[in-house]
C-alpha positions in Angstrom: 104.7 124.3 65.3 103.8 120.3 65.5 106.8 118.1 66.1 108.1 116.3 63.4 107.8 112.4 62.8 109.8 110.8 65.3 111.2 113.9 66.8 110.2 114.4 70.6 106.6 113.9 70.7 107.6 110.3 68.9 110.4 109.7 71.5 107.7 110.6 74.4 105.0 108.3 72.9 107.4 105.2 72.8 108.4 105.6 76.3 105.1 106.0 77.6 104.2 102.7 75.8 107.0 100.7 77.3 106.3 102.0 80.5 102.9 100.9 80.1 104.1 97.2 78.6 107.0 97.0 81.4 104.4 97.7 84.5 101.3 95.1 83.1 104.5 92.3 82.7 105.5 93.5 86.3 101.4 93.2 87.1 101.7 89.7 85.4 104.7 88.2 87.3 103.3 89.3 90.8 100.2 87.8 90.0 101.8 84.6 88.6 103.9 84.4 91.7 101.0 84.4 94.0 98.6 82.5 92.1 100.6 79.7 91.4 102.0 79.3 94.9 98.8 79.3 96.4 96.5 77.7 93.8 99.1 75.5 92.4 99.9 74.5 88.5 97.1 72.8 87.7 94.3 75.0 89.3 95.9 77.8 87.4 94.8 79.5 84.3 96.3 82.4 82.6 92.7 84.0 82.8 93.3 83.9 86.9 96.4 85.6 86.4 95.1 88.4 84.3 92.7 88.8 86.5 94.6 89.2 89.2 96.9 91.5 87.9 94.0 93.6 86.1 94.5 93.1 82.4 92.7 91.5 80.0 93.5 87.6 79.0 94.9 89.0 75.2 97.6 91.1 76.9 98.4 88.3 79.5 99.3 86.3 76.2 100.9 89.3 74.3 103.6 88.7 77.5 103.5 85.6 77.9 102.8 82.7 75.1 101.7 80.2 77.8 101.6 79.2 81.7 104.5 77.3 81.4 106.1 80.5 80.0 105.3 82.7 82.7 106.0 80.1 85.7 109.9 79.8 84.2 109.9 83.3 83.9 108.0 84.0 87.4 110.9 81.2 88.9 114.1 82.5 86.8 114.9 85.3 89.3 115.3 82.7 91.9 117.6 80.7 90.2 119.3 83.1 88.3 120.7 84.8 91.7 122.0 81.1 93.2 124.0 81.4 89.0 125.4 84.2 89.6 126.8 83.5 92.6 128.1 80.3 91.8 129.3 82.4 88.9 131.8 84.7 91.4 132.5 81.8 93.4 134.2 80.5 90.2 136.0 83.8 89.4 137.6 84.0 92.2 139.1 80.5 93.0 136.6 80.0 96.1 137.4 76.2 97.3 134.9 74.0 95.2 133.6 71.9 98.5 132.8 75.0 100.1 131.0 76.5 97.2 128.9 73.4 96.3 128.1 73.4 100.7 126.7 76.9 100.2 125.2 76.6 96.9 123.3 73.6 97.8 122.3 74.8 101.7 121.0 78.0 99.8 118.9 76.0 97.1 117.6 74.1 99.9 116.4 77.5 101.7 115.2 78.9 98.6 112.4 75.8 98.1 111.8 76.0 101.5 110.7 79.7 101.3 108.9 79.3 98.3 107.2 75.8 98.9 103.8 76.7 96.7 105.9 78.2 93.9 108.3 75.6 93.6 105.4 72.5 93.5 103.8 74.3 90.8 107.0 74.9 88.6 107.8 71.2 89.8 104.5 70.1 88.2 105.1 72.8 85.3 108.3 70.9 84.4 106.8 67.8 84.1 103.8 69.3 82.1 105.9 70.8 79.6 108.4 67.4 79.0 105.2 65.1 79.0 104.1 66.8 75.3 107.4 66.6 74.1 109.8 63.9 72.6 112.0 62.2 75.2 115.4 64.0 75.9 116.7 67.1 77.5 115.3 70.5 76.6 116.3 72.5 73.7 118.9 75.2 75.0 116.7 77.7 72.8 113.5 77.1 73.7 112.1 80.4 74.8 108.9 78.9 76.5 110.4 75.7 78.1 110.7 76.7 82.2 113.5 73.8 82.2 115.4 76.5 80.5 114.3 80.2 81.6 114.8 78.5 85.3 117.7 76.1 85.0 118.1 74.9 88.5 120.7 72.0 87.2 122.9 75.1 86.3 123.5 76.7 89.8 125.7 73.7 90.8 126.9 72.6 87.0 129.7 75.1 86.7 131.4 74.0 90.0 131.5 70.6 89.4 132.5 70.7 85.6 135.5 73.0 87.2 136.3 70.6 90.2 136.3 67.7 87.1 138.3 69.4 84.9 140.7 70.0 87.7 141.3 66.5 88.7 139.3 67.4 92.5 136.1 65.5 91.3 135.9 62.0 89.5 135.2 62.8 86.2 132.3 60.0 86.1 128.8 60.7 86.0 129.9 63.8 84.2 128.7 66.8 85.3 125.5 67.5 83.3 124.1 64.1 85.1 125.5 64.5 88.4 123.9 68.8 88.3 120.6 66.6 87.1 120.8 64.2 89.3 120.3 66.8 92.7 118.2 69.0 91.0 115.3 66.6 89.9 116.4 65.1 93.9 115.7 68.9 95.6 112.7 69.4 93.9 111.3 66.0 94.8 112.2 66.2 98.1 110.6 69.9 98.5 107.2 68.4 96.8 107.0 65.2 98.9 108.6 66.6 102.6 107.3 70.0 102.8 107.5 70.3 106.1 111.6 68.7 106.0 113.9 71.0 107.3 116.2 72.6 104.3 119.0 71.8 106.9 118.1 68.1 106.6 117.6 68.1 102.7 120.9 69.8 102.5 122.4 67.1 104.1 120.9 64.6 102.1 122.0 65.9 99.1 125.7 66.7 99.8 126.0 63.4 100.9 124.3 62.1 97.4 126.4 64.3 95.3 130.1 63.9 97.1 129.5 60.3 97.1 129.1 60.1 93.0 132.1 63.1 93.0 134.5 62.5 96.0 133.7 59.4 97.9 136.7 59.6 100.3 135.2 63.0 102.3 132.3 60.5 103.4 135.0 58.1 105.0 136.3 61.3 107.2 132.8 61.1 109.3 129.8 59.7 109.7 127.5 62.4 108.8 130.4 65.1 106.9 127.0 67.1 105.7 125.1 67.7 109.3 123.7 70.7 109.8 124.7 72.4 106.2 123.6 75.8 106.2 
């Protein structure tokens, strides 16, 4: 006896067709992720991509609405990992220096490792602002990569906490100062590529304690040398 409208045979056709859509967006990020780091933003066209990952152009934009789209998503994992573990940092009262140290040594590694990726999303960035009205990006926008990969926000939390404490000056507030070394990292990991992330560590530390607590720079020299 045939199965009824939505009974089983429905259940098994749905879930064979969101396999089928979850394993051409997984084709679709790998592809991204190695065509953009090696052929850079601008060299890049969705078309590539599809290619690459063996779908047709249509179904690359049925995923993905544009190449700045896919790059933030392609990027997100990256930054979304150095979040969460600012996140449990947070939770669990973990000194605020010692957090930002980390969080910014492991930023540094992260651009580091992904050099190609990051000038591309770098360029992507600025791509996507240049069409748009001045300003910061709209928390909402579902195609902006400033938002799917928010790199301002893997520091943001621990500095609005070591502000609100008292730890921190409260000025630049914490949006600006979280900005501030983000727009600095991915500068410095365009224009040095070859700069050790031990050095650009250092280099930001000392930029951000300076605008947040001067007096740790007046304990030595070089407080940030050889951050890991």
């Amino acid at each position: 006896m045939p199965a009824a409208p939505g009974g089983r045979s429905g259940d098994a056709r749905a879930r064979a067709a969101q396999t089928k859509r979850d394993r051409t967006r997984r084709a679709l990020l790998e592809a991204a992720d190695t065509t953009f780091a090696t052929r850079g933003w601008a060299r890049t066209r969705m078309e590539d991509i599809a290619a690459t990952a063996e779908v047709s152009p249509a179904s690359a934009y049925n995923h993905f609405a544009s190449k700045h789209t896919l790059i933030g998503h392609v990027y997100a994992p990256y930054v979304t990992a150095l979040v969460d573990q600012a996140d449990q940092d947070r939770e669990r009262g973990r000194d605020l220096i010692d957090a930002l140290k980390d969080q910014v040594s492991a930023l540094t590694r992260m651009t580091a490792r992904n050099h190609g990726l990051t000038t591309a999303f770098w360029f992507a960035l600025n791509d996507y602002a240049g069409g748009r009205p001045a300003g910061p990006p709209e928390p909402g926008d579902p195609d902006d990569p400033r938002v799917l990969a928010p790199i301002p926000a893997t520091v943001l939390g621990l500095v609005s906490d070591g502000q609100g404490s008292g730890e921190f000056r409260s000025y630049p507030e914490a949006g600006d100062v979280a900005g501030t070394i983000a727009n600095m990292l991915l500068i410095r990991a365009v224009n040095r590529p070859h700069e050790p992330p031990e050095r650009t560590a250092e280099l930001l530390l000392t930029a951000m304690f300076g605008l947040l607590k001067p007096a740790l720079l007046l304990d030595a020299e070089r407080p940030f040398s050889g951050a890991r």
